[in-house]
Each structure stands twice: as structure tokens, then as C-alpha cells.
C-alpha positions in Angstrom: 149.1 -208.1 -85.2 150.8 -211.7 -85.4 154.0 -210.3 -85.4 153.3 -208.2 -82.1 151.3 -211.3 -80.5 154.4 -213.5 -81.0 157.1 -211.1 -79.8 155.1 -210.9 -76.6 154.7 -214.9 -76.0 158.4 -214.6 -76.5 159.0 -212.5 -74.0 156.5 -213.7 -71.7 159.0 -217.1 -71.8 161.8 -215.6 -71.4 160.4 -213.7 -68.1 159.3 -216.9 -66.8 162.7 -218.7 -67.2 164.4 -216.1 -66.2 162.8 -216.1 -62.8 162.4 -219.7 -62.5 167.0 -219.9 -63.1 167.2 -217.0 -60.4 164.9 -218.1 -58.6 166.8 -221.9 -58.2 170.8 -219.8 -58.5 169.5 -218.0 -55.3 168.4 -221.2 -53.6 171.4 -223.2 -54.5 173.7 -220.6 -53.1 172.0 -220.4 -49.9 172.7 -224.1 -49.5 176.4 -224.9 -47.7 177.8 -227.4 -50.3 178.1 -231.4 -49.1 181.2 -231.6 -47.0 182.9 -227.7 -47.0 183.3 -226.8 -43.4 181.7 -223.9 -42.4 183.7 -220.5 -41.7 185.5 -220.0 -38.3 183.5 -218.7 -35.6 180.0 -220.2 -37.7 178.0 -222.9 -36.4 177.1 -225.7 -39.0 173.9 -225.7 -40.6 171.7 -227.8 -38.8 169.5 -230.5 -40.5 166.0 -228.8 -39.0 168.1 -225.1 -40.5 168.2 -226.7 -43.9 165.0 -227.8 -44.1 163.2 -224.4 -42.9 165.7 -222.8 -45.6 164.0 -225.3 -47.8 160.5 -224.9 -47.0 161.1 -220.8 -47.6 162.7 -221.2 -51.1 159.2 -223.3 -51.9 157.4 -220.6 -51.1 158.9 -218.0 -52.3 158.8 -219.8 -55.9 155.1 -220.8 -55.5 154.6 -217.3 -54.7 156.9 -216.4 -57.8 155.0 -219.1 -59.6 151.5 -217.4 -59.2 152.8 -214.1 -59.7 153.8 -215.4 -63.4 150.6 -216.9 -63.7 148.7 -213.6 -63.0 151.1 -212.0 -65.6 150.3 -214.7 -68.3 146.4 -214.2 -67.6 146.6 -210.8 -67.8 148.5 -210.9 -71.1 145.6 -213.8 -72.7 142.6 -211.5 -71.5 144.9 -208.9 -73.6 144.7 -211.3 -77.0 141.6 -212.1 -76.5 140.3 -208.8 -76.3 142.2 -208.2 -79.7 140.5 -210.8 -81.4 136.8 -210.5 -79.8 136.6 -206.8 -79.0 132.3 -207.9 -77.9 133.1 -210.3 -75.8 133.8 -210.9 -72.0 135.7 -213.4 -70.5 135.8 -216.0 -67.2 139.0 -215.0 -65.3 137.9 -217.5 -63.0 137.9 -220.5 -65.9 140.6 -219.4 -68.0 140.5 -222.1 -70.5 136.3 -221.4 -70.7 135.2 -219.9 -74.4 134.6 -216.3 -74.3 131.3 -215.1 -73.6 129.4 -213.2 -76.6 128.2 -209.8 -75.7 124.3 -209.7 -76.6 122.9 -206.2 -77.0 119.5 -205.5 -76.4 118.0 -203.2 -79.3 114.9 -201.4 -78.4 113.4 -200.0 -81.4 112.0 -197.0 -80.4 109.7 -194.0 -82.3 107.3 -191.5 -80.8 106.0 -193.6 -77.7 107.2 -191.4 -74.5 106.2 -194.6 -73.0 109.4 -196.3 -74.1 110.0 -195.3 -70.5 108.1 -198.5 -69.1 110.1 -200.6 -71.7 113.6 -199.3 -70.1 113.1 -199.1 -66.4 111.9 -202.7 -67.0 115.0 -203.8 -69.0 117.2 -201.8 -66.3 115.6 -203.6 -63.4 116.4 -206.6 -64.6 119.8 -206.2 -66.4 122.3 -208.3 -65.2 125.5 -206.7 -63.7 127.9 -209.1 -65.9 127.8 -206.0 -68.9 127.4 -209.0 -71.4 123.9 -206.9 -72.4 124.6 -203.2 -73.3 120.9 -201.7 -74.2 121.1 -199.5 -77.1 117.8 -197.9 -78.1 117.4 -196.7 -82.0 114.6 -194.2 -82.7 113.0 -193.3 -85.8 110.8 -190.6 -86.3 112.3 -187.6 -84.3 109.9 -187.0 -81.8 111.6 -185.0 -79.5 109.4 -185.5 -76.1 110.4 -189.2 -76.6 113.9 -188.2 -77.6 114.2 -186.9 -73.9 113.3 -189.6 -72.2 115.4 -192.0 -73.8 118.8 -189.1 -73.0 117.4 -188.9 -69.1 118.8 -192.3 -69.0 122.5 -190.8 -69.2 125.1 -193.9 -70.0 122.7 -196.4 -69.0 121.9 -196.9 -73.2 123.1 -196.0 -76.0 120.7 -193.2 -78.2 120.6 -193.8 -81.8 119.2 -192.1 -84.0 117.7 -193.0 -87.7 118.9 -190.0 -90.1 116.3 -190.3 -92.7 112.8 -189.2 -91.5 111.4 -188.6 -94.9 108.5 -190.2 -96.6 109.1 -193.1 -98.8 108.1 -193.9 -102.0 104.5 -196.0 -102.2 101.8 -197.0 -104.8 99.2 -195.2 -104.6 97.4 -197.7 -103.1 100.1 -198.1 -100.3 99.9 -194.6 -98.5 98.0 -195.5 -95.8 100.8 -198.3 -95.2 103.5 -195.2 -95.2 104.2 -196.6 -91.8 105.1 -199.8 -92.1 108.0 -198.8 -95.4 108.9 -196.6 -92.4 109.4 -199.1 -89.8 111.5 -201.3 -92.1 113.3 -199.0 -93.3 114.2 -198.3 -89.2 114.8 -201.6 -88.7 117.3 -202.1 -91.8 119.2 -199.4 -90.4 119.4 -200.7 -86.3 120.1 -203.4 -87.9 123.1 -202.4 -89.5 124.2 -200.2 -86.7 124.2 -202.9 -84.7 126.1 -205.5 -86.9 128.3 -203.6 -89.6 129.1 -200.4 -87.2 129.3 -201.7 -83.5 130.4 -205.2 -84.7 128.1 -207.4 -82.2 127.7 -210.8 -83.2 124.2 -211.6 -81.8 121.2 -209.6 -80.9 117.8 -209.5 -79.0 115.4 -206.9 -80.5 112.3 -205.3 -78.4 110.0 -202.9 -79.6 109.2 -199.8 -77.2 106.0 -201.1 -76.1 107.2 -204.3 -74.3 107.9 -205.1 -71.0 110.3 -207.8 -70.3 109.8 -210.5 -67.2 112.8 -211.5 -64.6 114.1 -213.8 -66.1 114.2 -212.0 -69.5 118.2 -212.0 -70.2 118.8 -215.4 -68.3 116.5 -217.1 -71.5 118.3 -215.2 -74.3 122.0 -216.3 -72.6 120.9 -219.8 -72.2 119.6 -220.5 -75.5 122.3 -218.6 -77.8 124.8 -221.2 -77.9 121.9 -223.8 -78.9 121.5 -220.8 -81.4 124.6 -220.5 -83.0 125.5 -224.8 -82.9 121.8 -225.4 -84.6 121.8 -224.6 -88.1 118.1 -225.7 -88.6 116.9 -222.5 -85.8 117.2 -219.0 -87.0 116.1 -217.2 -83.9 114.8 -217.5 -80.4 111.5 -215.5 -79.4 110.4 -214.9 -76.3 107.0 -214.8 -77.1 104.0 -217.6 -77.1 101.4 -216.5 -79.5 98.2 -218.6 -77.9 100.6 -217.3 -74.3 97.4 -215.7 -72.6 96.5 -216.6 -69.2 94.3 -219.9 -69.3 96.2 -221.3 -72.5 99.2 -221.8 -70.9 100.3 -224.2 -67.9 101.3 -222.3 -65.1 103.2 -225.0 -63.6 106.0 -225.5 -66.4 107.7 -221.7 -66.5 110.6 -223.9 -67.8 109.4 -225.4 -70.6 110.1 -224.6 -74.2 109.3 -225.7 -77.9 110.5 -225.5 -81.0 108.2 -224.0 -83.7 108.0 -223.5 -87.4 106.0 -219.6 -86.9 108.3 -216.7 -86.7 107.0 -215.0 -83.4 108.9 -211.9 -82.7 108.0 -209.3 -79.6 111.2 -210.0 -78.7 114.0 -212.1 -80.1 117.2 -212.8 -81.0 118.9 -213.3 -83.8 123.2 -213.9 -85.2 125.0 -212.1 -87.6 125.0 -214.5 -90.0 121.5 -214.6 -90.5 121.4 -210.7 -90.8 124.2 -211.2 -93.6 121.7 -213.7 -95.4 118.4 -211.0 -95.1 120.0 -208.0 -95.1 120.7 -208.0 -98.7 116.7 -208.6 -99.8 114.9 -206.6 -97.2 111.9 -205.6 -97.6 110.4 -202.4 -98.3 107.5 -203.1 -95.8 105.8 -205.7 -93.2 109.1 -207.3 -92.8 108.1 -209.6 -90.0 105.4 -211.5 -92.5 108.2 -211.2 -94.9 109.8 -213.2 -92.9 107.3 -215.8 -92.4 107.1 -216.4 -95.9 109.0 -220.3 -97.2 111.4 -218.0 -99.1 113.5 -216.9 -95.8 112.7 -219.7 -93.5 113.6 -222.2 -95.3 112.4 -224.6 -92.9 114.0 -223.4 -90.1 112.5 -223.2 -87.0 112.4 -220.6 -83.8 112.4 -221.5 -80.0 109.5 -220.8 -78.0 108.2 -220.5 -74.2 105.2 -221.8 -73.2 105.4 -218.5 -70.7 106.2 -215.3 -72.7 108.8 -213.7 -71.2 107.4 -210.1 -73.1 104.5 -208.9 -72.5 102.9 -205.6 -75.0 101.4 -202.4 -73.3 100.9 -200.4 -76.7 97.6 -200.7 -78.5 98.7 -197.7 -80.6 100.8 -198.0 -83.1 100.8 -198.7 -87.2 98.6 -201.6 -86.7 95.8 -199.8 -85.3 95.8 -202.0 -82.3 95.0 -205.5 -84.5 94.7 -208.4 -81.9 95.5 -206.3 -79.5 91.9 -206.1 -77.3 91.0 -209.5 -78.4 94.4 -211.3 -77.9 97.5 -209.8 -76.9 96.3 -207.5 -73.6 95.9 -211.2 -72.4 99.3 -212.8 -72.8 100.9 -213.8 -69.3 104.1 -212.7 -68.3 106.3 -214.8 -66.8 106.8 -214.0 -62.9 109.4 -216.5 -61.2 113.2 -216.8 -62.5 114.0 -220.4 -64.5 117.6 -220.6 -64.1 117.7 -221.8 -68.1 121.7 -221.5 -67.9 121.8 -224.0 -65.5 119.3 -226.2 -67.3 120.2 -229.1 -69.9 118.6 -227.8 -73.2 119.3 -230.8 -75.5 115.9 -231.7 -76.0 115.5 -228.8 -78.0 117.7 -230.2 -80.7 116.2 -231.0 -84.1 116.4 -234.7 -84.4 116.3 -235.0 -80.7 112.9 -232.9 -80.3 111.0 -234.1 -83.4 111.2 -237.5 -82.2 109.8 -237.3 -78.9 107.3 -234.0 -79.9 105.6 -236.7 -83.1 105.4 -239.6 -80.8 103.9 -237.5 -77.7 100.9 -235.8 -80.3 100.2 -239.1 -82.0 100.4 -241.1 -79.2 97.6 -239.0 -77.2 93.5 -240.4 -77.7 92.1 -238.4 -80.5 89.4 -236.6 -79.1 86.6 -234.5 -80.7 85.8 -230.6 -81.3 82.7 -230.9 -79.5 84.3 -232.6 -76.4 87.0 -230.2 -76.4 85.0 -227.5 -76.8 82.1 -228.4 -74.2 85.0 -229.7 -71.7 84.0 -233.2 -71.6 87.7 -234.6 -71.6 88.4 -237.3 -69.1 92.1 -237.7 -67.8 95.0 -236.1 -67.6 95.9 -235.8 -71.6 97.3 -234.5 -73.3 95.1 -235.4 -76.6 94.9 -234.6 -79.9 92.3 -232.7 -81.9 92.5 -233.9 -85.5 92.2 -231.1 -88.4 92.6 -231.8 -92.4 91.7 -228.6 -93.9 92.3 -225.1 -93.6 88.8 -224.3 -92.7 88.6 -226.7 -90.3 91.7 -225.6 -88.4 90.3 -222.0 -88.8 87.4 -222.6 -87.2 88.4 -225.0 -84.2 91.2 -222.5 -83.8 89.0 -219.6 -83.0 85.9 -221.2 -81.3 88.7 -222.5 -78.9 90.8 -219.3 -78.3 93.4 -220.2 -80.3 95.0 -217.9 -82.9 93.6 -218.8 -86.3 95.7 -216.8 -88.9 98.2 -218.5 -90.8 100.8 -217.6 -92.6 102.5 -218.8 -95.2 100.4 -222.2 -94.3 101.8 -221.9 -90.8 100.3 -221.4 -87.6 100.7 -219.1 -84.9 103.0 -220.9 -82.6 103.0 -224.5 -84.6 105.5 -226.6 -85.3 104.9 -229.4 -87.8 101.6 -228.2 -88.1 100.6 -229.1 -84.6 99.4 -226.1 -82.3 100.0 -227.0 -78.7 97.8 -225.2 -75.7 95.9 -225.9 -72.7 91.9 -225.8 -72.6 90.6 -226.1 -69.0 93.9 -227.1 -67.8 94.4 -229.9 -70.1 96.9 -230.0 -72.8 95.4 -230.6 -76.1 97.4 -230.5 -79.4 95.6 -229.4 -82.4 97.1 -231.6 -85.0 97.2 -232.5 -89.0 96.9 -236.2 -89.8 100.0 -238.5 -89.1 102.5 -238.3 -91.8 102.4 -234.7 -92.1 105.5 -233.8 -94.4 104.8 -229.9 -95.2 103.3 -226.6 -94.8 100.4 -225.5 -97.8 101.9 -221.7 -98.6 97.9 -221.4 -99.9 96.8 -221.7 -96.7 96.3 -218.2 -95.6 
């Protein structure tokens, strides 16, 4: 392939000067030389002759000039192809790095109503092609099977091979679902980065429905991604995100945070290559969670989901779902993100500023917080040192209160940001906080 790539840079030179001699042979001898009388019966050139004659050889070798131009254009988009078969590039900035083609996987199973999930995902598709939606199913079910095909080209239908039972403890059979799922997932998974050779992807399950300015978040944020070794995804999803927690006001705003989220996220290749090898059997996503795979890496967040869930039905029997997650608020209004500055988000940059705004803020009490007794604009911080106490602030306030691996639902450093009666309040360890307790769960 270098040999081929260098034979046609070669010739691509020796096109140009070519042209570029002709171009200056056929100029020169339409020129009368300095002093050579012209031919009987021909007038002389005239000065105002020479210079049109002039003015037309310009032009034609601008023209000539462009033409090449268009040629050598062509020819890069050609290499580049070659090299980054997944991605697209900016014709229009030629010297611009390519643009990664994200996929959106949409794991699918026996939910007809993966049909909400798609037309939603469709609507809001961007015409750019930077974000083919394939869909992988599991299970077989062939009602759902035929919704996902009415589609036509609009996605591309996988489908899992091995619908058998697994393997379980005794014990584990009623959790024959979830060794299901990851096995599904394992296998998308692979599809997506061994087979189709995509660098980055953003993973939806059926029973999500995405808001406007769904794809806009995921391109912003991947090249803070991929620079930032101390992130290992970006979710689209805010945990304590139901309506009344949130602040209506700041669609734009995002955080970093130590809880792995999911409902919709993206992840690289490389950190596929670094799990993939020690997946789990089963409940992969608190697999996950656990110190082992994080390794104190961190996710993005919005303070707006940008997914939303519509299925209570699934393996988990509809856990949080009527309490919690019916709730959630899905964004509504477009954040241009590309055309935001997203530096704050960086490690060193964000941990700063996030520490000195909690511990900065009047420490308030539960009871004040609870009975809506805060004066001023906040934010403020509500102190916890135990995991009791954070359990039980957490849920008389709203908040989530499981933890996992010592880390809370949508914290970061501990600290479990939300709005109570449209204040900001941040739930908070003590100052100095250094690490998470794995015990606390």
C-alpha cells in the first residue's frame, strides 16, 4: 500500500509540472519576442493587446491551478479513506482531522416497542452519515424481528446466534436473564469493534428515547473523550435527572462524575480492548462500577438527560422504575455543545473549581434542607460522614441512595449535586475527602 501511495504522489507531481511548463511554453510563444518585427501585412502588437493576452494566460493558469487542486483533493480523500475506512472528512477544511464515525448500537430483544426507540433516533439523526444506527437483537423474537427489517437501509439488523440457556448456579436461574444480556452485549460489542472496525460507540437499550440534541452531545464530547485518559465514557444520563432535581435553566451544563451511569453512552475501542477480555458472566453494568475496572476514572454527565426510559418491563422487574426513573426529564431545546468550549471538563481544570465551589458554599442542615428553610441563592452544602447518614438524607430528600462500590449515584468525589426547591444544594463528605469506601454498599 506504500508502494502504490507513493507511485501516485509521483505522478500527481509530475501532472502538475507538466501543466504548469505547458502552461508557461504556450504563454511565452504567444508573446512577439523584444524587437522582431512583425510579419508583412501584420499590425504590431499593441501595448493594451499584450496586456489583455496577459491577463488571459492568468486566467487560464488560475483556472489550471484549481483544476490541479481539485485533482490533488480528490486523490487525499482517496488516502485517507485507505487509512480510516470509519471516517468522514471536511472537503471544505482540507487540512481539518478526519471525523470519526460514531455508531449508534441499539440493543434490542423482544420489545416490539423498539419502534419508539428508532423513529426517535431517525428523527433526530443528523444528515452528515457520521452516525450509522445498527440495532443487535438477542432473543429471536420474530414480531420484534419485523419491526426492526420495516426499517429497510435505515439500520443495520444484527442478530445474536446463540439463544440458548447458559450455565447458572442453582441459585442463579432466576438471574438467567441477566448471563443473557451480557452475553448479547459481549457479542454487539465485538460486532461492532473487531468485525465493522468502528473506533467509538454510543450504546442505547430498546427502551430509550433520545432528546434533540442527542447526537450533537456525543460528537462534542468524544474528542474530550479520547484526549482524557482519566474519563472512560460519556453518559447521557443524570441519575437524580427527574423533573424538580434538576435546573431547568442550565440545558448546557455538564459534570464529571465518579458513578458509571449508562442509558446511553459512549465508549472507545480502547477501553473495549481493556474489558473485553474479563467480561462478565452477568450484571455487567455493576461490574463495571466496581474499583477493579474504573480505576478511578471518571464519566461525563448532564445535568438534563438527554435519554429518557419508557420500559418498565424487562429483567429487572421494573426496579426504580415507578419510583424514580418514569420521572427523569428529557431534555427539549438543542445546546449547540460543538460549538461550546468544553475545557472545564478537564481533570485538573474541573476538580479545582468543583472542590472550591462545594466547600466554599454555607453548610446548612438536613432539617433546613428538608423543611425548605434555605435563605439565598446557594448553592450549599449538606455535610454527611457515614454511610447511613448519606443513606438516609439521600432518600428523605429524593435523591438516589444506593451506592455502589462506595459511590453514589451521579457523585463525583463523593459529592452528590441536585436542586431542592430550586436551590442547588451539594450533598457532601467532609473536606479532605481522598477516596471512595468499596464497603459502602
Amino acid at each position: 500500500m506504500i508502494r502504490k501511495r507513493s507511485v501516485i504522489l509521483l505522478g500527481t507531481f509530475l501532472f502538475v509540472s507538466w501543466n504548469a511548463v505547458l502552461v508557461l511554453l504556450l504563454w511565452r510563444r504567444d508573446l512577439a519576442p523584444q524587437g522582431e518585427e512583425p510579419p508583412p501585412n501584420q499590425e504590431p502588437l499593441r501595448h493594451d493587446d499584450v496586456i489583455q493576452d496577459v491577463l488571459k494566460m492568468v486566467d487560464t493558469f488560475e483556472a489550471e491551478l484549481e483544476r490541479q487542486k481539485d485533482i490533488l483533493l480528490q486523490i487525499k480523500d482517496q488516502k485517507l479513506h485507505l487509512l480510516y475506512p470509519h471516517r468522514a472528512f471536511n472537503r471544505s477544511s482540507p487540512l481539518s482531522p478526519p471525523l470519526a464515525v460514531i455508531p449508534i448500537l441499539v440493543m434490542a430483544c423482544n420489545r416490539v416497542t423498539v419502534r419508539r426507540c428508532l423513529d426517535k433516533l431517525l428523527q433526530h439523526q443528523p444528515p452528515d452519515k457520521l452516525h450509522p444506527i445498527i440495532v443487535s437483537q438477542d432473543c429471536g423474537h420474530q414480531d420484534t424481528a419485523a419491526v426492526i427489517q420495516s426499517y429497510g437501509a435505515k439500520v443495520t439488523h444484527l442478530k445474536q446466534p446463540d439463544l440458548g440457556d447458559l450455565p447458572v448456579r442453582p441459585e442463579h436461574k432466576k438471574f438467567q436473564g441477566y448471563y443473557k444480556i451480557s452475553r448479547h452485549y459481549r457479542w454487539a460489542l465485538n460486532q461492532v469493534f473487531r468485525t465493522l472496525g468502528h473506533s467509538a460507540v454510543v450504546i442505547v437499550e430498546d427502551d430509550l428515547e433520545v432528546a434533540p440534541d442527542f447526537f450533537e452531545y456525543f460528537r462534542a464530547l468524544h474528542p474530550l473523550l479520547r484526549a482524557d485518559p482519566s474519563l472512560w465514557c460519556v453518559s447521557a444520563w443524570n441519575d437524580n435527572g427527574r423533573e424538580g432535581f434538576v435546573d431547568p435553566g442550565h440545558a448546557d451544563l455538564l459534570y464529571r462524575t465518579d458513578f458509571f451511569p449508562g442509558l446511553g453512552w459512549m465508549m472507545l475501542k480502547e477501553v473495549w480492548d481493556e474489558l473485553e477480555p474479563k467480561w462478565p458472566a452477568a450484571f455487567w453494568d455493576d461490574w463495571m462500577r466496581q474499583p477493579e475496572q474504573r480505576k478511578d476514572r471518571a464519566c461525563i454527565r448532564p445535568e438534563i438527560s438527554r435519554t429518557i426510559t419508557f420500559g418498565r418491563q424487562g429483567v429487572s422487574l421494573g426496579q426504580f422504575y415507578d419510583k424514580y426513573l418514569k420521572f427523569i426529564k428529557l431534555n427539549s431545546q438543542f445546546v449547540p455543545f460543538t460549538k461550546l468550549d468544553l475545557s472545564y471538563l478537564k481533570e485538573e481544570t474541573y476538580r479545582v473549581k468543583f472542590e472550591k465551589d462545594v466547600y466554599s458554599a454555607p453548610s446548612v442542615s438536613y432539617e433546613d434542607v428538608k423543611q425548605g428553610k434555605l435563605t439565598g441563592l446557594g448553592p450549599f452544602r449538606l455535610q454527611y460522614s457515614t454511610k447511613d447518614a448519606f443513606k438516609i438524607m439521600a432518600k428523605n430528600l429524593g435523591v438516589m441512595e444506593d451506592l455502589k462500590s462506595g459511590v453514589p449515584r451521579a457523585g463525583y468525589r463523593g459529592v452528590v449535586s441536585f436542586v431542592s426547591r430550586g436551590q442547588r444544594v451539594y450533598l457532601a463528605p467532609p473536606a479532605g475527602w481522598t477516596r471512595y469506601d468499596p464497603t459502602w454498599s
